[in-house]
C-alpha positions as CSV (number, residue, x, y, z in Angstrom):
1,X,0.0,0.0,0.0
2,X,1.7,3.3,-1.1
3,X,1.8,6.3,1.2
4,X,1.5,9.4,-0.7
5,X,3.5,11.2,1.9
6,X,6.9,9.9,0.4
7,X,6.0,10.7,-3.2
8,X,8.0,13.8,-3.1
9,X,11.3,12.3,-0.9
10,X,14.8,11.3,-2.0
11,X,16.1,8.4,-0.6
12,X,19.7,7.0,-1.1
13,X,20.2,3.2,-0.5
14,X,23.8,1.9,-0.1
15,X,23.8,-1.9,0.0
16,X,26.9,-3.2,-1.8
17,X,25.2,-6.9,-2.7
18,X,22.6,-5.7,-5.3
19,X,19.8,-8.7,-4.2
20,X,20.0,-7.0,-0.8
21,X,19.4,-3.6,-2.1
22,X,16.9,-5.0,-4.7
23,X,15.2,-5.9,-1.2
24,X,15.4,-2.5,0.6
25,X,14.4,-0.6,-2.8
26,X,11.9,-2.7,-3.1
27,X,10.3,-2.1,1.2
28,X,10.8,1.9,0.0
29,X,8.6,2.0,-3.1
30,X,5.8,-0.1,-1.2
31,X,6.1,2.2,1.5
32,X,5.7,5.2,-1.7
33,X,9.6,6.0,-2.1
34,X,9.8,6.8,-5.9
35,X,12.6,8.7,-6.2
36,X,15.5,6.2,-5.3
37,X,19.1,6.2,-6.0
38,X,21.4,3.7,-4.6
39,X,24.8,3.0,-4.4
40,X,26.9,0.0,-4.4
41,X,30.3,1.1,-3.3
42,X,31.8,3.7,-0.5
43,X,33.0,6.0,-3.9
44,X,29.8,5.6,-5.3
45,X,27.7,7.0,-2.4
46,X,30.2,9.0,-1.7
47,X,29.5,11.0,-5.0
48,X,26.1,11.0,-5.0
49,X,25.9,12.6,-1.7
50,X,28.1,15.2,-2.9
51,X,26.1,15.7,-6.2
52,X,22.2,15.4,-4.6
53,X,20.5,16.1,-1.4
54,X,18.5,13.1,-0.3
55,X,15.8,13.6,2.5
56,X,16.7,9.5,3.8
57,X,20.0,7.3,3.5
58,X,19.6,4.0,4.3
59,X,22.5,2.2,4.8
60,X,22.7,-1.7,5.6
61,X,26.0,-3.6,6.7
62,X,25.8,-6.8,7.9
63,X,27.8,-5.7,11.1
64,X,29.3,-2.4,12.7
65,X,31.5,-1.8,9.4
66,X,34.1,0.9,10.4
67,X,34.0,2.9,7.1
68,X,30.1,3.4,7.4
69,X,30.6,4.3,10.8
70,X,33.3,7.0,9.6
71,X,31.5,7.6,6.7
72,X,28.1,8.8,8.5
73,X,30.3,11.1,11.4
74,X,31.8,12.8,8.4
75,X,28.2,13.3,7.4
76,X,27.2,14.9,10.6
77,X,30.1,16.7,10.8
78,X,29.3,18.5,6.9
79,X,32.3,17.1,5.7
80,X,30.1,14.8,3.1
81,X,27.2,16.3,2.2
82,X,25.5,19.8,1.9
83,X,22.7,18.5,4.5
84,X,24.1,17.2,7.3
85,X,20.1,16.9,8.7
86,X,19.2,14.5,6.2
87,X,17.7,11.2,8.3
88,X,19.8,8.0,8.5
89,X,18.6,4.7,9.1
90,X,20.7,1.8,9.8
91,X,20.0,-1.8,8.5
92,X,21.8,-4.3,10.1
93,X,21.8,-8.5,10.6
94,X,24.0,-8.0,13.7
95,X,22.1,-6.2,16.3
96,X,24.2,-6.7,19.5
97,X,25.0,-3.7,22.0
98,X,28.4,-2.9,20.5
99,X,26.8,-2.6,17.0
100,X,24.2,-0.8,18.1
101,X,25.6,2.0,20.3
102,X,28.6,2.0,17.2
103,X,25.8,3.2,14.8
104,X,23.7,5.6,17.5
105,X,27.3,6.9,18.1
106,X,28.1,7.8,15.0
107,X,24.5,9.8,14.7
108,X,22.3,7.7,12.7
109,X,18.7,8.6,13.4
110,X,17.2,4.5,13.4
111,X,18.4,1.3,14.0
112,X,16.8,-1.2,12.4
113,X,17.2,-5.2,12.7
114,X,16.9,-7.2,9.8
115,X,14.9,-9.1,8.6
116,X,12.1,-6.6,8.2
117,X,9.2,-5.7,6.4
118,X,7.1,-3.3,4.9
C-alpha cells in the first residue's frame, strides 16, 4: 500500500550486494519512495551525496562496518554532504550492543534489525 507522503522524498540506498538492495528498494517503493538512487560502493555514495541532497539514507552492513561508521560522522560533521540533517537509518543482521551503540554513536537517526518488512 503506497503512502503518498513519500512521493516527493529522495532516498539513497547503499547496499553493496545488489539482491539485498533489490530488497530495501523494493520495502521503499511499497512504503511510496519513488525517487531512489542507490549506491553499491563507499565512492559511489560517496558521490552521490556530494552531487544530490537526499531527504533518507539507508544504509545496511551486515555488522558495525568501520568505514560506514566513519562515513556517517563525516556526514554529521558537513564534511560529506551539503545537508548534514538528512535522516539516517541503519540496517543491520547483527544487532548486539556494540553494533548498536557503534551506529547511535556515529549519529544515525534509526536502527533497524533485519529481517524486516514493509
Amino acid at each position: 500500500m503506497a503512502v503518498d507522503q513519500y512521493v516527493c522524498a529522495e532516498a539513497l540506498v547503499f547496499k553493496p550486494e545488489p539482491v539485498k538492495r533489490t530488497a530495501v528498494l523494493g520495502c521503499l517503493r511499497e512504503l511510496g519512495f519513488q525517487k531512489i538512487n542507490q549506491a553499491s560502493s563507499f565512492d559511489e555514495l560517496n558521490a552521490l551525496l556530494q552531487s544530490s541532497s537526499p531527504d533518507i539514507l539507508v544504509c545496511a552492513s551486515d555488522y558495525a562496518d568501520e568505514d560506514l561508521i566513519k562515513l556517517v560522522q563525516s556526514l554529521r560533521e558537513g564534511k560529506v554532504a551539503p545537508n548534514p540533517f538528512m535522516i539516517v537509518l541503519a540496517l543491520s543482521w547483527c544487532s548486539d550492543d556494540e553494533t548498536v551503540t557503534a551506529y547511535r554513536n556515529a549519529g544515525v537517526d534509526g536502527f533497524l534489525s533485519l529481517p524486516v518488512s514493509t
